[in-house]
Biopython code that builds the backbone (N, CA, C, O; Angstrom):
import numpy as np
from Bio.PDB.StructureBuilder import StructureBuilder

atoms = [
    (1, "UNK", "N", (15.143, 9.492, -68.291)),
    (1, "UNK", "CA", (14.746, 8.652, -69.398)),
    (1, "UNK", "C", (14.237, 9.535, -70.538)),
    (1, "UNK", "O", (13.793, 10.674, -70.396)),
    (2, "UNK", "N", (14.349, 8.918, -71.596)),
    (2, "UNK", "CA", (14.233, 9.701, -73.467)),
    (2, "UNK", "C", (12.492, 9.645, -73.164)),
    (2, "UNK", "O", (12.177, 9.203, -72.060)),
    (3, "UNK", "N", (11.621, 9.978, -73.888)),
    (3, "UNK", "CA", (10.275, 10.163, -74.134)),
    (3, "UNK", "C", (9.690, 8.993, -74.354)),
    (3, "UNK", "O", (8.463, 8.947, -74.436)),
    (4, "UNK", "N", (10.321, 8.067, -74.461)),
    (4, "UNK", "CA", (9.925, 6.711, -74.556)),
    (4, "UNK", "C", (10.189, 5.905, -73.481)),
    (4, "UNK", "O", (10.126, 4.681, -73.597)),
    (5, "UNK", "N", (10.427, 6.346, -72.630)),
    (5, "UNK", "CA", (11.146, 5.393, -71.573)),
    (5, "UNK", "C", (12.396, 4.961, -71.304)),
    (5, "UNK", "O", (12.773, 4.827, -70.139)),
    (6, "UNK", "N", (13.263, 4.665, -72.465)),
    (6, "UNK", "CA", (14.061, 3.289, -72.739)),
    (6, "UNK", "C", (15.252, 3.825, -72.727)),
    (6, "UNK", "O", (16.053, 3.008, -73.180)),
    (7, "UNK", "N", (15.817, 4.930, -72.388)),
    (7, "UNK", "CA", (17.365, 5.329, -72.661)),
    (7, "UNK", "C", (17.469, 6.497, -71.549)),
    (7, "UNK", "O", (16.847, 7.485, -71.942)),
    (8, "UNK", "N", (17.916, 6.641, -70.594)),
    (8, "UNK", "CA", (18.416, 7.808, -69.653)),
    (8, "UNK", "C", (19.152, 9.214, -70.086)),
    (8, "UNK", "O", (20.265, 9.143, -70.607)),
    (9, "UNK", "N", (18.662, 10.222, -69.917)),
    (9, "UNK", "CA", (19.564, 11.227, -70.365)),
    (9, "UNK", "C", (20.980, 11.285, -70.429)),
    (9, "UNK", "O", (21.088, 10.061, -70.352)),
    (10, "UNK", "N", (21.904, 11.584, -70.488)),
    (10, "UNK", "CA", (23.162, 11.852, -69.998)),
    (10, "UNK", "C", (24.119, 12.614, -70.319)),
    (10, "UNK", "O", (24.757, 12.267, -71.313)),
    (11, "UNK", "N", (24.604, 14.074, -69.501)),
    (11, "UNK", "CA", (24.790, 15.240, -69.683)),
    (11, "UNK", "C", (26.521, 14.791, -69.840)),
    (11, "UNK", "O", (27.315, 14.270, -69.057)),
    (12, "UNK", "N", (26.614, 15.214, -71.059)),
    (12, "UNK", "CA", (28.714, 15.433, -71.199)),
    (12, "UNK", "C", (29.255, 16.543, -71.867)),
    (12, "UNK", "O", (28.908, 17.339, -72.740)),
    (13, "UNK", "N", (30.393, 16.278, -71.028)),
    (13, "UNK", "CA", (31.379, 15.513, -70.482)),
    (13, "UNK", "C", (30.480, 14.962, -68.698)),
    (13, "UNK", "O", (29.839, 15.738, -67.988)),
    (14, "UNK", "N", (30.641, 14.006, -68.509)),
    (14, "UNK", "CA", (30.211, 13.163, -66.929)),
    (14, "UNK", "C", (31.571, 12.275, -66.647)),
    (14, "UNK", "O", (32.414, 11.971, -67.491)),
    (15, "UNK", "N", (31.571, 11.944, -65.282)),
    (15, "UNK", "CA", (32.354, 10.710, -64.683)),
    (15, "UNK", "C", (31.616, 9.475, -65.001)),
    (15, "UNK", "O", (30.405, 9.574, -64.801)),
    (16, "UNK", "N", (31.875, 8.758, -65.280)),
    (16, "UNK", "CA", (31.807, 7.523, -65.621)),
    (16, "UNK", "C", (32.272, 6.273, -64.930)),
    (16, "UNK", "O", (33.487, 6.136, -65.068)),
    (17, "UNK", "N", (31.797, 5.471, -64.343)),
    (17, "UNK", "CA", (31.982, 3.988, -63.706)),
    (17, "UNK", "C", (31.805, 3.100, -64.237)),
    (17, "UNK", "O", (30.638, 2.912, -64.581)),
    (18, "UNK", "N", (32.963, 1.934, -64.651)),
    (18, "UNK", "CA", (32.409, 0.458, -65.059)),
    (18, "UNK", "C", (33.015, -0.471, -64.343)),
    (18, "UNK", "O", (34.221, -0.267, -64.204)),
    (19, "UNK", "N", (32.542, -1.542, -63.776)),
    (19, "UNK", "CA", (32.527, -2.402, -63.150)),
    (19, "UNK", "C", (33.027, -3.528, -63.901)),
    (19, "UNK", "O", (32.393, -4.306, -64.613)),
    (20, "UNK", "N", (34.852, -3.483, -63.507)),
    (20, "UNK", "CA", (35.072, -4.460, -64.269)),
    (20, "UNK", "C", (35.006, -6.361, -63.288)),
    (20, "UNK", "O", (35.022, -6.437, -62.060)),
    (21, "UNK", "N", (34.965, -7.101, -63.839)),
    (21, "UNK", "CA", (34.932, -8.503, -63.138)),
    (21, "UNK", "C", (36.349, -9.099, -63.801)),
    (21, "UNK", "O", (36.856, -8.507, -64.754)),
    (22, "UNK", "N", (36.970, -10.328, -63.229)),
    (22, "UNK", "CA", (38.062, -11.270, -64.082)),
    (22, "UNK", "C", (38.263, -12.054, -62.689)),
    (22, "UNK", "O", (37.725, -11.886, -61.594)),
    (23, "UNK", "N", (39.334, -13.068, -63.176)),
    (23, "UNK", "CA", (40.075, -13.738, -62.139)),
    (23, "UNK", "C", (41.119, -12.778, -61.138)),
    (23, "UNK", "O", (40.980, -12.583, -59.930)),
    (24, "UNK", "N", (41.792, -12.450, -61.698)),
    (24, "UNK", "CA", (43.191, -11.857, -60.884)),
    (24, "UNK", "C", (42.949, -10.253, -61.294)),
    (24, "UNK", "O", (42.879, -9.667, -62.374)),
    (25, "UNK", "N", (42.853, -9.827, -59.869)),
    (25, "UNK", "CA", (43.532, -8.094, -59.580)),
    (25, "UNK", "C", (44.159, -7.351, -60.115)),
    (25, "UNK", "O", (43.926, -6.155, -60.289)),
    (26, "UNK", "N", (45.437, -8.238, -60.596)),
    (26, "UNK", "CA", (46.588, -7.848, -61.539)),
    (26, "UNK", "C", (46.261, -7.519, -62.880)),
    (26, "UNK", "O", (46.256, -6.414, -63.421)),
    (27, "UNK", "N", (45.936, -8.853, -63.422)),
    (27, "UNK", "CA", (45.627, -9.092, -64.653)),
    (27, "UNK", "C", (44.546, -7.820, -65.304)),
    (27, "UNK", "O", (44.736, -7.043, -66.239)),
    (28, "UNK", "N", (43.130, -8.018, -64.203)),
    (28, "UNK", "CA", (42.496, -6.410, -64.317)),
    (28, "UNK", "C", (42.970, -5.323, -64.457)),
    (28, "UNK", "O", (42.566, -4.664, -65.415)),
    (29, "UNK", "N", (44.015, -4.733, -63.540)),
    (29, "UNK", "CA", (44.652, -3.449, -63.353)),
    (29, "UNK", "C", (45.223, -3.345, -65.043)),
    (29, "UNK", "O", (45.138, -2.373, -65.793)),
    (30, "UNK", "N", (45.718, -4.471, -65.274)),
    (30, "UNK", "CA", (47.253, -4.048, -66.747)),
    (30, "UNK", "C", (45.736, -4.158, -67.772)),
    (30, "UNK", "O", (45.799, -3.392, -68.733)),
    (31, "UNK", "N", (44.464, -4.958, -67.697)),
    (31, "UNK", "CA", (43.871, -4.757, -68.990)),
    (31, "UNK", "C", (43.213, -3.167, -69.400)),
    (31, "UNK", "O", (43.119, -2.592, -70.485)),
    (32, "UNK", "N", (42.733, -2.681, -67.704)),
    (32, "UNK", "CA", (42.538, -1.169, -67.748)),
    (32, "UNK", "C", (43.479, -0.708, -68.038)),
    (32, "UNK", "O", (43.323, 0.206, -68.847)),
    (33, "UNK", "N", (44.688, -0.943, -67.696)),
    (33, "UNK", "CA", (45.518, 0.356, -68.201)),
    (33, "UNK", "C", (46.146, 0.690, -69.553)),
    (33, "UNK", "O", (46.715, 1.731, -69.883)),
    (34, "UNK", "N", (45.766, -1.178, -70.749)),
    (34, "UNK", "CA", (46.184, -1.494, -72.048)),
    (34, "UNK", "C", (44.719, -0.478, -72.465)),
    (34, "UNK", "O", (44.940, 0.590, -73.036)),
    (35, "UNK", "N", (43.681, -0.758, -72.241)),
    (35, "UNK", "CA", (42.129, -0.010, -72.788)),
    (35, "UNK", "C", (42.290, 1.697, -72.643)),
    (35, "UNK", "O", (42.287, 2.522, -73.558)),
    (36, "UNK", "N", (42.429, 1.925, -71.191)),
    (36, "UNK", "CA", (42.317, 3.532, -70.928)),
    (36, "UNK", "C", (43.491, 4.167, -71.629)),
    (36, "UNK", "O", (43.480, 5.163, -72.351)),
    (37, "UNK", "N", (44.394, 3.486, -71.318)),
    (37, "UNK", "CA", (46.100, 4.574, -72.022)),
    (37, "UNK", "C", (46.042, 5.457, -71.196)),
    (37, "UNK", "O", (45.407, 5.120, -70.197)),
    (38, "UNK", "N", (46.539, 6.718, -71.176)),
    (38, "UNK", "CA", (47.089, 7.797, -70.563)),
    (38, "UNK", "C", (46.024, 7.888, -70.152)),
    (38, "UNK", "O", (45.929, 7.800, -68.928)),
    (39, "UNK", "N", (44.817, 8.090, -70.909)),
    (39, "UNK", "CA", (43.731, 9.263, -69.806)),
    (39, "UNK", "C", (43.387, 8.881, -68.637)),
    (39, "UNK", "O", (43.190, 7.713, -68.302)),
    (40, "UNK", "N", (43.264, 10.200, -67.706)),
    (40, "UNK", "CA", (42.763, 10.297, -66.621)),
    (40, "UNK", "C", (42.175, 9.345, -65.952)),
    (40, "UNK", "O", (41.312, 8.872, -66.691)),
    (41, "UNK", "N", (42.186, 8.721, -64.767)),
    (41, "UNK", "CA", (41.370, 7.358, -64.308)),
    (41, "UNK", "C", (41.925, 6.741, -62.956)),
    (41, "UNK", "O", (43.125, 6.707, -62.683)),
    (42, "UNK", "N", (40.789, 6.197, -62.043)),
    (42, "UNK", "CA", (41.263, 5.864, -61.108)),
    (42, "UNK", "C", (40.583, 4.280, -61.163)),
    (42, "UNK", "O", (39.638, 4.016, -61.907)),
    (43, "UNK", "N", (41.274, 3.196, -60.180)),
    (43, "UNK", "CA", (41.210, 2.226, -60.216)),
    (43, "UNK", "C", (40.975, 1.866, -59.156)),
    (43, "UNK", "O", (41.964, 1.839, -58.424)),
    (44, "UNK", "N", (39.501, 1.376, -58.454)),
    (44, "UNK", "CA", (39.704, 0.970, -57.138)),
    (44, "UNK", "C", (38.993, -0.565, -56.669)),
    (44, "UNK", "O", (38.168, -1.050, -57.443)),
    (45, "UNK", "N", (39.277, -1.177, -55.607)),
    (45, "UNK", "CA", (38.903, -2.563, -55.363)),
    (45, "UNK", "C", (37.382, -2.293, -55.294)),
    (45, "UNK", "O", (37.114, -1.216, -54.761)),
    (46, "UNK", "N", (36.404, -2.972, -55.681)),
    (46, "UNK", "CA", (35.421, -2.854, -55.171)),
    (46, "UNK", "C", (34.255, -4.182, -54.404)),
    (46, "UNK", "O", (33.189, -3.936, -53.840)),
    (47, "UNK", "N", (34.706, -5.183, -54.558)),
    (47, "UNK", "CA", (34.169, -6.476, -54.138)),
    (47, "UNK", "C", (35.374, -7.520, -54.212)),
    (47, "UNK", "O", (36.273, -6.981, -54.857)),
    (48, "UNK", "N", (35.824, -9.063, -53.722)),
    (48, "UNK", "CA", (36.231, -10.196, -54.429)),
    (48, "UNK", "C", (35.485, -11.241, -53.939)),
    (48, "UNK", "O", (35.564, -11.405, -52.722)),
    (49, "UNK", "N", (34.719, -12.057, -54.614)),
    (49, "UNK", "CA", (33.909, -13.309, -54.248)),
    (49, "UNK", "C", (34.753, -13.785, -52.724)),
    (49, "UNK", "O", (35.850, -13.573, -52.206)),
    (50, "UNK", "N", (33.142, -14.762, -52.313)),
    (50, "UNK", "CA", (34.259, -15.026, -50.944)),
    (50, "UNK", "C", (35.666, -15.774, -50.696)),
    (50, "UNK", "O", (36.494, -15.497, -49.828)),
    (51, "UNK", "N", (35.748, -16.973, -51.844)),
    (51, "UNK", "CA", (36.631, -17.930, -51.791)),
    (51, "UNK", "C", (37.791, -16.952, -52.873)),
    (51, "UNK", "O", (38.891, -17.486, -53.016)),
    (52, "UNK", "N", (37.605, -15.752, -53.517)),
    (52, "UNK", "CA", (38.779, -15.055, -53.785)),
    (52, "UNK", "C", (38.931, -15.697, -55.473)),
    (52, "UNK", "O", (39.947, -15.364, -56.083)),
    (53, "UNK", "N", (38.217, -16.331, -55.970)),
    (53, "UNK", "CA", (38.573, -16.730, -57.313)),
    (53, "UNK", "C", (37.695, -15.076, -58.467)),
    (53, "UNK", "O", (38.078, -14.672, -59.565)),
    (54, "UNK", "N", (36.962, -14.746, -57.934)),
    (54, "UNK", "CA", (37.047, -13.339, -58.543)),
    (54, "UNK", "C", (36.570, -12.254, -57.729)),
    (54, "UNK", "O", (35.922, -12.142, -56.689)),
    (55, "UNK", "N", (37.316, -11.220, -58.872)),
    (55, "UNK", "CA", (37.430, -9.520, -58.576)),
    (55, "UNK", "C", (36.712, -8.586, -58.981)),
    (55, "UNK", "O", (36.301, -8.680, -60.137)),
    (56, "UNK", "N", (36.260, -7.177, -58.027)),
    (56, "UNK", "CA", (35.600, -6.472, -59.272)),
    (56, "UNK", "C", (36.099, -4.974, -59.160)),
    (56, "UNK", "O", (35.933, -4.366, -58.102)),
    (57, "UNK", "N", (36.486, -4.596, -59.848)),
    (57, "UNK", "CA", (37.525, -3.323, -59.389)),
    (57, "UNK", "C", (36.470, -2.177, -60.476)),
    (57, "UNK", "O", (36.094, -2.349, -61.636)),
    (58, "UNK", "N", (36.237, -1.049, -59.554)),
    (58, "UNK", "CA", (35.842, -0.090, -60.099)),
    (58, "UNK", "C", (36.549, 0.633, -61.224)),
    (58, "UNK", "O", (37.757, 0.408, -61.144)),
    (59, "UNK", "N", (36.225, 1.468, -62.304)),
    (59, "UNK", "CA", (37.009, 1.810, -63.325)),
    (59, "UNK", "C", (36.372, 3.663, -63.394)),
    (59, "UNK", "O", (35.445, 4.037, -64.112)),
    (60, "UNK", "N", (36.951, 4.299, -62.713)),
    (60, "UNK", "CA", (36.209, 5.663, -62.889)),
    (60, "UNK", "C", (36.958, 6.721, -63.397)),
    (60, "UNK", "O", (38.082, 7.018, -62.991)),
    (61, "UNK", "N", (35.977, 7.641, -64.819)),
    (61, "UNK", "CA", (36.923, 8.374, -65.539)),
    (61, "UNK", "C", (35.717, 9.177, -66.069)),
    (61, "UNK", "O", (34.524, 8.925, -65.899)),
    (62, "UNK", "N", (36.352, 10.325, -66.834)),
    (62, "UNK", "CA", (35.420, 11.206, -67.543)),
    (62, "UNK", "C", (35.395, 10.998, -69.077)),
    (62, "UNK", "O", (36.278, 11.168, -69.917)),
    (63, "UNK", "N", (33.950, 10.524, -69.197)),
    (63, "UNK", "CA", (33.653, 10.499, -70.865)),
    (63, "UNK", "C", (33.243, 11.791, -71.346)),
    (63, "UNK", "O", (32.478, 12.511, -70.704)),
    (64, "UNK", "N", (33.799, 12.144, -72.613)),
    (64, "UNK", "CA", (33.184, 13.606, -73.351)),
    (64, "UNK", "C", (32.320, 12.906, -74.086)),
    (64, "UNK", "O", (31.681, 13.844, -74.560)),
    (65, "UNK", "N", (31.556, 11.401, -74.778)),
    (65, "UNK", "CA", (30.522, 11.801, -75.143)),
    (65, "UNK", "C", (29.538, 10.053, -75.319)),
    (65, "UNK", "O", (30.251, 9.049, -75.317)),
    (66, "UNK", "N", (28.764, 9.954, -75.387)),
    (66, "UNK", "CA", (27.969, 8.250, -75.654)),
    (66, "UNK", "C", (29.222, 8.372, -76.428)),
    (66, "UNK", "O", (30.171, 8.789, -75.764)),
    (67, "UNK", "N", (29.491, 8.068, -77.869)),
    (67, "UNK", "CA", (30.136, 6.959, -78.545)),
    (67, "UNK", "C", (31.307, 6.520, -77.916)),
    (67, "UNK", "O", (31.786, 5.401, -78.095)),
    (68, "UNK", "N", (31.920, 7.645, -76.956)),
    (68, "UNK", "CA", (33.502, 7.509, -76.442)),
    (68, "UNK", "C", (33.171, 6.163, -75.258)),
    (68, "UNK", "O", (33.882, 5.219, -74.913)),
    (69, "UNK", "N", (31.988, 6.512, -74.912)),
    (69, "UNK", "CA", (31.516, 5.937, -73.267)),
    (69, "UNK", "C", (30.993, 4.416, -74.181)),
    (69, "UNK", "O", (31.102, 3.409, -73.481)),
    (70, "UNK", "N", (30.727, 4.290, -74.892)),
    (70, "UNK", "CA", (30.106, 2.748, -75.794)),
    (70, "UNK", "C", (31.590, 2.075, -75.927)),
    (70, "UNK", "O", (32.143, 1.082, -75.454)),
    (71, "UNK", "N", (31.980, 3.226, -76.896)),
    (71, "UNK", "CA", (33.569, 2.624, -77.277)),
    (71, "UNK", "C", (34.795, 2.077, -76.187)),
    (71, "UNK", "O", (35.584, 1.173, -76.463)),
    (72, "UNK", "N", (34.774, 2.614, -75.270)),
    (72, "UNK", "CA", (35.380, 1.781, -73.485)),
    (72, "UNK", "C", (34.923, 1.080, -73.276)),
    (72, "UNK", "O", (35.592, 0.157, -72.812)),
    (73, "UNK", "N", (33.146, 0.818, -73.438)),
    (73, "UNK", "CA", (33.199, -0.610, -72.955)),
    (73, "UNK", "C", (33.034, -1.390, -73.664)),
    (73, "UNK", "O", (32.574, -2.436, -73.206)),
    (74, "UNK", "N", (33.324, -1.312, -75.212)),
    (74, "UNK", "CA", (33.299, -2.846, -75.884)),
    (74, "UNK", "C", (35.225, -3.022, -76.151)),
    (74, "UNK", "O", (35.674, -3.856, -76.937)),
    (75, "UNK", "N", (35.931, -2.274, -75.508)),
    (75, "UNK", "CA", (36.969, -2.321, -75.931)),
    (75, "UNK", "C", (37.499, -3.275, -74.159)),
    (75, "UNK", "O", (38.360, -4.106, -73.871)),
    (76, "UNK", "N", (36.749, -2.767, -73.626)),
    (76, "UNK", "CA", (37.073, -3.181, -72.152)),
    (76, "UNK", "C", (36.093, -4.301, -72.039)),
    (76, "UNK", "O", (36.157, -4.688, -70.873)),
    (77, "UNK", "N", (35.295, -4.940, -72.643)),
    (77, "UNK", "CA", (34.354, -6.293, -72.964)),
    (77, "UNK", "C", (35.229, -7.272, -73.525)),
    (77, "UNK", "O", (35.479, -8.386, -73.066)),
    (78, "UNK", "N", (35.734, -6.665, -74.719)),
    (78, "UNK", "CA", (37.131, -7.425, -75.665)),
    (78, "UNK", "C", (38.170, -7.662, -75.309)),
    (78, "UNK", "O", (38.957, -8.141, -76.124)),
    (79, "UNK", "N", (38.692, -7.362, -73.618)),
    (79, "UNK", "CA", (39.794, -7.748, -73.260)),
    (79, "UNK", "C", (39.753, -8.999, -72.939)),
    (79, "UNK", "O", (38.684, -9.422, -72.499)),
    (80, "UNK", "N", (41.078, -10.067, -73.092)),
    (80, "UNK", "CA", (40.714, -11.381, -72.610)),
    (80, "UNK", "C", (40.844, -11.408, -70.905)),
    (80, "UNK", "O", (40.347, -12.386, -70.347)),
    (81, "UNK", "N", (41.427, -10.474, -70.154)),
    (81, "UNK", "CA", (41.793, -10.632, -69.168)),
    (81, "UNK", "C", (39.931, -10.387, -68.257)),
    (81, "UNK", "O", (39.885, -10.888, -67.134)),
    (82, "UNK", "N", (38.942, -9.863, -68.625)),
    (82, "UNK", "CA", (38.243, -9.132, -68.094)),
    (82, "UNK", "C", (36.955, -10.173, -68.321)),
    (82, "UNK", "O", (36.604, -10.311, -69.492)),
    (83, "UNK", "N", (36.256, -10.881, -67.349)),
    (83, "UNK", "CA", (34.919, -11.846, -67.919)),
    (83, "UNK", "C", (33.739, -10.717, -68.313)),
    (83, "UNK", "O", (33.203, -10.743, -69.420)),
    (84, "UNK", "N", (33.377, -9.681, -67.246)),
    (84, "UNK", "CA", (32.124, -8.854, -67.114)),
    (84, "UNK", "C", (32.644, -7.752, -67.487)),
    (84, "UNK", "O", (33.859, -7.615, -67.624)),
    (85, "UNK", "N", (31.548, -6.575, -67.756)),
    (85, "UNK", "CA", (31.867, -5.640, -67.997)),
    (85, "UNK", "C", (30.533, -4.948, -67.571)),
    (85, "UNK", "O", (29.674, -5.139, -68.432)),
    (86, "UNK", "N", (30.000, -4.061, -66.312)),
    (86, "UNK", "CA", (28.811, -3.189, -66.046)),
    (86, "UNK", "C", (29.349, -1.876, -65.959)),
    (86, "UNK", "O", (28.608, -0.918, -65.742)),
]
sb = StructureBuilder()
sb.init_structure("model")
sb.init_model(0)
sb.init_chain("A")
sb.init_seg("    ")
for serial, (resi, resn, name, xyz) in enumerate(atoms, 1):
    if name == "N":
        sb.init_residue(resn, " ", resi, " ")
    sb.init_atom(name, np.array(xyz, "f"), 0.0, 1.0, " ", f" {name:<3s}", serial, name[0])
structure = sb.get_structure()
């Protein structure tokens, strides 16, 4: 945390995780892969509610810096396919 408490350090380039949520698996996979483009990234299952109406698939990649790491996730917030974004 910054000297104030309120913001965590964070050393870059780092790996990076966001926790995406939506209805369908699919639909997730193609909105990560319309957001990320080429770069580097792996995609893995990580929860689906019990009755299966949603998903939450891990999103892990290397950010070189905060604005790049802000800028993924309001771009990956703005997808229609995607409800959550952690």
């Amino acid at each position: 945390m910054d000297a104030e408490g309120c913001k965590p350090h964070i050393e870059y380039p780092c790996r990076w995780t966001y926790k995406v949520i939506g209805r369908s698996r699919e639909d997730l996979r193609r909105a990560v892969a319309e957001v990320i483009g080429a770069s580097e990234h792996t995609v893995d299952l990580s929860r689906s509610s019990a009755g299966g109406a949603y998903h939450c698939l891990n999103v892990t990649l290397t950010v070189d810096c905060e604005a790049s790491r802000l800028d993924l996730y309001r771009r990956l917030c703005g997808h229609p396919s995607i409800q959550i974004v952690l």
